[in-house]
C-alpha positions in Angstrom: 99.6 91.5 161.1 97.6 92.0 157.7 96.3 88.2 156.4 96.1 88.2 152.5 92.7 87.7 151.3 91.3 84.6 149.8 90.2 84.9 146.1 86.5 84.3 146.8 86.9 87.4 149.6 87.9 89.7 146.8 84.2 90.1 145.0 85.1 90.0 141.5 82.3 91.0 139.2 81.4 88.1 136.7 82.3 88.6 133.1 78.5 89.4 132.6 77.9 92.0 135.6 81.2 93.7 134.1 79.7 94.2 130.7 76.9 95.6 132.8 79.0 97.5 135.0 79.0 101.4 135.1 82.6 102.3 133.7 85.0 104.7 134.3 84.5 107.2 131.8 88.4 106.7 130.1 89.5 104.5 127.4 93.2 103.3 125.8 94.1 104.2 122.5 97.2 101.9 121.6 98.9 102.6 118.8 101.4 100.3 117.0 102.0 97.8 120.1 104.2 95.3 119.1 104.2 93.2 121.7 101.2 90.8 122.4 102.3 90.4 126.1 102.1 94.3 126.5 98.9 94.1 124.6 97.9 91.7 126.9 98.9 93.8 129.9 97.0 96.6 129.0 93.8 94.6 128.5 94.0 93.5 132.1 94.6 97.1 133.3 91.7 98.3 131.7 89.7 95.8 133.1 91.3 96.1 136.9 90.3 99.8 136.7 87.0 99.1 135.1 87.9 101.4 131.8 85.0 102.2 128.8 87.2 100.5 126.2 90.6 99.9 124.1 90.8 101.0 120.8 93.7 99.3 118.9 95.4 100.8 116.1 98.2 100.6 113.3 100.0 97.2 114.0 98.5 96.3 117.2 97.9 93.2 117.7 93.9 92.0 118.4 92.2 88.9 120.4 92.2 86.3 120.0 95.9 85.6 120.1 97.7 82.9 122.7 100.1 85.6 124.0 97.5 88.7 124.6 95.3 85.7 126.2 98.4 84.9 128.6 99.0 88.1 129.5 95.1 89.0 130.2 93.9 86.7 131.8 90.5 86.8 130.6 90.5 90.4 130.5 90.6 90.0 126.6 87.3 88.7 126.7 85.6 91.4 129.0 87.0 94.6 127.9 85.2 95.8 124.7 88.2 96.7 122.1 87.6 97.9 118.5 90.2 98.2 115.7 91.3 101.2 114.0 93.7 101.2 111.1 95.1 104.9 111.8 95.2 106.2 115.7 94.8 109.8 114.2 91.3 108.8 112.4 90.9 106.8 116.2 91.8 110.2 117.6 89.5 112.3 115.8 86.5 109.8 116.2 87.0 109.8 120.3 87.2 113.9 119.8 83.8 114.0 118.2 82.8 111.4 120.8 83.2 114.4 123.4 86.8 112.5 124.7 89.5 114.6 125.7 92.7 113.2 124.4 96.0 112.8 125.9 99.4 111.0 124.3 101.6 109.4 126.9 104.8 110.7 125.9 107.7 112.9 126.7 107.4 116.3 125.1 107.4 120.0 125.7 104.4 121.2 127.3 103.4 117.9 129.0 101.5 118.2 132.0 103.0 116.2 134.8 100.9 113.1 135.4 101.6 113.6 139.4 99.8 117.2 139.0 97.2 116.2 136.4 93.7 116.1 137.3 91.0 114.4 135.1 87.4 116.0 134.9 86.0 115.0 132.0 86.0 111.9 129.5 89.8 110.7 128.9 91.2 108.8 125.7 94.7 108.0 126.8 96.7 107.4 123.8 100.0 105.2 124.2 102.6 104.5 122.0 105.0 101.8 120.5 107.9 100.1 122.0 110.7 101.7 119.6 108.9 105.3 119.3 106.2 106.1 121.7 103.3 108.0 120.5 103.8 109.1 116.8 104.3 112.9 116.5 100.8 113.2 114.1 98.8 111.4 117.2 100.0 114.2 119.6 99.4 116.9 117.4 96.0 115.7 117.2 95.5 115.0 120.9 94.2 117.8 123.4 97.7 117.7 125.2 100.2 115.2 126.5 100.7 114.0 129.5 104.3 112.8 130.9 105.3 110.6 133.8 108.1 112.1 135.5 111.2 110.2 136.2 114.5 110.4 137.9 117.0 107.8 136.8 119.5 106.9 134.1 116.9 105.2 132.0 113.8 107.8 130.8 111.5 105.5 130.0 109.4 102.9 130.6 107.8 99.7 129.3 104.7 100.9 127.4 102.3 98.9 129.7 103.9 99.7 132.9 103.8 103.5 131.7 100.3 102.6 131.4 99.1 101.1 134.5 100.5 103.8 135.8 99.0 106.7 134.2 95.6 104.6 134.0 95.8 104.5 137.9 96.5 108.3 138.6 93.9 109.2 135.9 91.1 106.5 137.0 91.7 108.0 140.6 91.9 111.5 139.5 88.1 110.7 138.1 86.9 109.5 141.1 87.9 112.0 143.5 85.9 114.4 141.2 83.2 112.0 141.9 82.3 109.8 139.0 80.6 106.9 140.7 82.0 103.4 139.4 
């Protein structure tokens, strides 16, 4: 029988040893989030998985707001974010930045997440609620990545599509043996 551990046995880094922390070498780029809960999500994912940074774009929503702060959990005060007006001039900047860029979408020429291995820097760009990524962010990623799915709904909730690209990409880097 597994016992569930107690907070205090989980050795969480402090808000300060984060900042310090090495960091996976992968960052969000979310572009035209509505929602400050999903905002909020995402914040918390990057932290769990110890990502570089968020970069929020268009409409997204920025801390400090009450609903990205209850969705968080403190992660919007440990993650480093910065705010772009356009995720294309985001896009470019991560480029030059030596990023390789990936949209999160559903398109031709995606590469399966489940087969997609990560070898170098990673800007993971996500999209709105209503649209997804906008059609002049993917042209100016590297590629596109899709999660594949098998029901009557083909889609998910932009932050659950998230976590779970973050999570096959963050562990896709470590394999290759980026030391966090």
């Amino acid at each position: 029988m597994s016992r569930k551990l107690k907070n205090i046995e989980l050795n969480r880094l402090s808000r300060e040893d984060f900042k310090e922390a090495e960091k996976i070498p992968m960052v969000l780029v979310l572009e035209d989030i509505r929602s400050m809960s999903n905002v909020g999500s995402l914040f918390r994912t990057a932290d769990s998985f110890r990502l570089e940074k968020l970069f929020l774009c268009g409409i997204t929503g920025t801390p400090p707001h009450k609903e990205i702060r209850k969705t968080a959990l403190g992660a919007d005060e440990s993650m480093a974010w910065e705010k772009y007006e356009d995720a294309v001039e985001c896009i470019h900047h991560l480029k030059a930045q030596g990023y390789v860029c990936y949209a999160l979408e559903q398109a031709e020429e995606a590469h399966w997440l489940h087969e997609f291995e990560a070898r170098c820097k990673i800007a993971l760009v996500l999209g709105s609620e209503v649209d997804g990524v906008s059609q002049e962010a993917i042209d100016a990623c590297n590629g596109v990545i899709e999660i594949a799915q098998y029901g009557t709904k083909h889609s998910l909730n932009v932050a659950v599509a998230g976590g779970i690209a973050t999570y096959q990409i963050a562990t896709s880097l470590l394999s290759d043996g980026t030391s966090v």
